[in-house]
LONU-94110 format. One line per field, with one value per residue (C-alpha): residue in one letter; x, y, z. Coordinates in Angstrom, 3 decimals, always signed. Each point is the difference from the previous one (the first is absolute). Layout:
BEGIN
residuo = c(A_...)
X = c(X_...)
Y = c(Y_...)
Z = c(Z_...)
! end
This chain:
BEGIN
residuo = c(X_X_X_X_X_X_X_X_X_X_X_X_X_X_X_X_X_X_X_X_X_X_X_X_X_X_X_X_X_X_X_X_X_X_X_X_X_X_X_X_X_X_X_X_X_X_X_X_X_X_X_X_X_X_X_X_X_X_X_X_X_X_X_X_X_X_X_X_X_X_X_X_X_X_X_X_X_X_X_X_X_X_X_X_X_X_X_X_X_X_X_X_X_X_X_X_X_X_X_X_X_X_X_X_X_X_X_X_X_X_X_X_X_X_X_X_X_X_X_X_X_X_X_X_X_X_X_X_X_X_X_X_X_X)
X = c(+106.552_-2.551_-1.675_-4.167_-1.608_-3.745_-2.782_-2.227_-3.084_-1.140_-3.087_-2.153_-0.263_+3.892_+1.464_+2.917_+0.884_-0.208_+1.959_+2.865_-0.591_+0.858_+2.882_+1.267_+0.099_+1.396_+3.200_+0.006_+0.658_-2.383_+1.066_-3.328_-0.412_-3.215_-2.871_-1.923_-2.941_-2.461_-3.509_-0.719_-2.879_+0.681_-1.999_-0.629_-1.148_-1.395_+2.222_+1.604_+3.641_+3.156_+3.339_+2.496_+3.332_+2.433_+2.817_+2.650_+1.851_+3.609_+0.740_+1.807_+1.628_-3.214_-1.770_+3.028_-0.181_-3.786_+0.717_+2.629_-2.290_-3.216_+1.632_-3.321_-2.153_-0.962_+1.046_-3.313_-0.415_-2.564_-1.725_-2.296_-0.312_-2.766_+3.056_-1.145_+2.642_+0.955_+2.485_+2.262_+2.255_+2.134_-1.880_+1.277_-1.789_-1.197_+0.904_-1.709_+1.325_-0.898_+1.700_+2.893_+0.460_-0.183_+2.401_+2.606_-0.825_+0.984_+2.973_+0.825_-0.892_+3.114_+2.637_-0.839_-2.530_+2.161_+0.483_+4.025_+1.267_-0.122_-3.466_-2.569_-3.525_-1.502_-3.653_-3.146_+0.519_+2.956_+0.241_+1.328_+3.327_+2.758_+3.790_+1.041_+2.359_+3.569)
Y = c(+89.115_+0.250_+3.505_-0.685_+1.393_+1.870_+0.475_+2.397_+0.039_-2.779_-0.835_-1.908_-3.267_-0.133_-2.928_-1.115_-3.109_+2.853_+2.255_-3.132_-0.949_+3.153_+0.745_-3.086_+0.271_+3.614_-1.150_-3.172_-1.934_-1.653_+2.291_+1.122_-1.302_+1.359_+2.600_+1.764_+1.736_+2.494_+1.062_+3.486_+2.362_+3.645_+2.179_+2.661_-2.492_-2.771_-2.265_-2.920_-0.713_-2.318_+0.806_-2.832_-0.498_-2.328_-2.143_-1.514_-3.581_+1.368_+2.551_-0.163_+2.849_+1.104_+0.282_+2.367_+2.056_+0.424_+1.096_+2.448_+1.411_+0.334_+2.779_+1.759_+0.172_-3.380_-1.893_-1.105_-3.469_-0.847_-3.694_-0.515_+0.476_+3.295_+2.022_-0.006_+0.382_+0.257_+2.670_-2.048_+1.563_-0.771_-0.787_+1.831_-0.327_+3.212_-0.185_+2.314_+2.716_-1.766_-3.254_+1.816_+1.157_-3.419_-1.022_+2.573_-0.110_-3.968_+0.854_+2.382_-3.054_-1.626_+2.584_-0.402_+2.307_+2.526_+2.338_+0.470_+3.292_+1.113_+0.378_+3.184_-0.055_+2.275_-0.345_-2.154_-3.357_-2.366_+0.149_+4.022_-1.373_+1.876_-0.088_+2.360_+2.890_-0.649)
Z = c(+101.925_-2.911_-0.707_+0.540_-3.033_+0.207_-2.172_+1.559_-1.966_-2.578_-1.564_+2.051_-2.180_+0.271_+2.036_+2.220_-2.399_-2.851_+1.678_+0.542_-3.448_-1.654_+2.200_-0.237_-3.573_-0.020_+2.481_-2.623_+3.463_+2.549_+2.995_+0.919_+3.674_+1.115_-1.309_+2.717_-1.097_+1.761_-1.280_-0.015_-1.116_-1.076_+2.506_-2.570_-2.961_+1.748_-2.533_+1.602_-0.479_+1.178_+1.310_-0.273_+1.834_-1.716_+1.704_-1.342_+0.844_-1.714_-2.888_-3.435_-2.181_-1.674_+3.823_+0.999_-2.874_-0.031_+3.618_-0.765_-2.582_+2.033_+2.213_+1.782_-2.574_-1.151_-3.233_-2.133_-1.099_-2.921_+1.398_-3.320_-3.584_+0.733_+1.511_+3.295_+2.837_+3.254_+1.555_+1.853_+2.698_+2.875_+3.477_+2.680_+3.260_+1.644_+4.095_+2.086_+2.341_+2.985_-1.957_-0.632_+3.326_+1.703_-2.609_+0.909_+3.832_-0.006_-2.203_+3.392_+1.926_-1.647_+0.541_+3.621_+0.465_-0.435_-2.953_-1.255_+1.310_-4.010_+0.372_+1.299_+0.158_-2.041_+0.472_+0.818_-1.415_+0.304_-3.901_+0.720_+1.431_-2.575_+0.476_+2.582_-0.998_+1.192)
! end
């Protein structure tokens, strides 16, 4: 499975076929699937903004090690000749608490309802469950 890359703030007269573009180019590949792309205005400057999400059809060597690289921080990646960039990191897709705990309550579901006798409840949520002591 391909790693979804984010951009989280751009200029506003940035687009998704520029975004492809220069990505494209960057993984010298076409593997660029799919470039999502949200509007935003900053609340404290009134400036407006966009916040892409990029997908990709398959990777190559110079995608994985531009991953590897990117770590939490971002990577940035100069798209014209003024020096202008875009930080560039991995896309990892926050899930709620209440998310979470319908995710691990159907994983529960699975194992019968029941939890395995290594388990003990240790508080309010089903996400609390630890390994019991022996």
């Amino acid at each position: 499975m391909t790693t979804s890359l984010y951009i989280n703030r751009a200029h506003s007269t940035t687009n998704a076929k520029q975004v492809k573009d220069v990505l494209n180019e960057a993984f010298q590949e076409d593997i660029v699937k799919t470039v999502d792309v949200l509007e935003k205005t900053d609340t404290r400057t009134g400036e407006k903004f966009k916040v892409y999400f990029i997908h990709f059809k398959k990777t190559n060597a110079v995608y994985d090690g531009f991953v590897k690289r990117i770590q939490e921080k971002g990577v940035p990646i100069v798209y014209d000749d003024k020096e202008h960039y875009w930080v560039v990191s991995k896309f990892v897709k926050k899930v709620s608490a209440k998310d979470a705990e319908k995710l691990a309550g159907s994983k529960l579901q699975k194992m019968g309802g029941k939890l395995p006798s290594t388990a003990k409840y240790m508080g309010g949520h089903i996400e609390t469950w630890t390994k019991a002591k022996a």
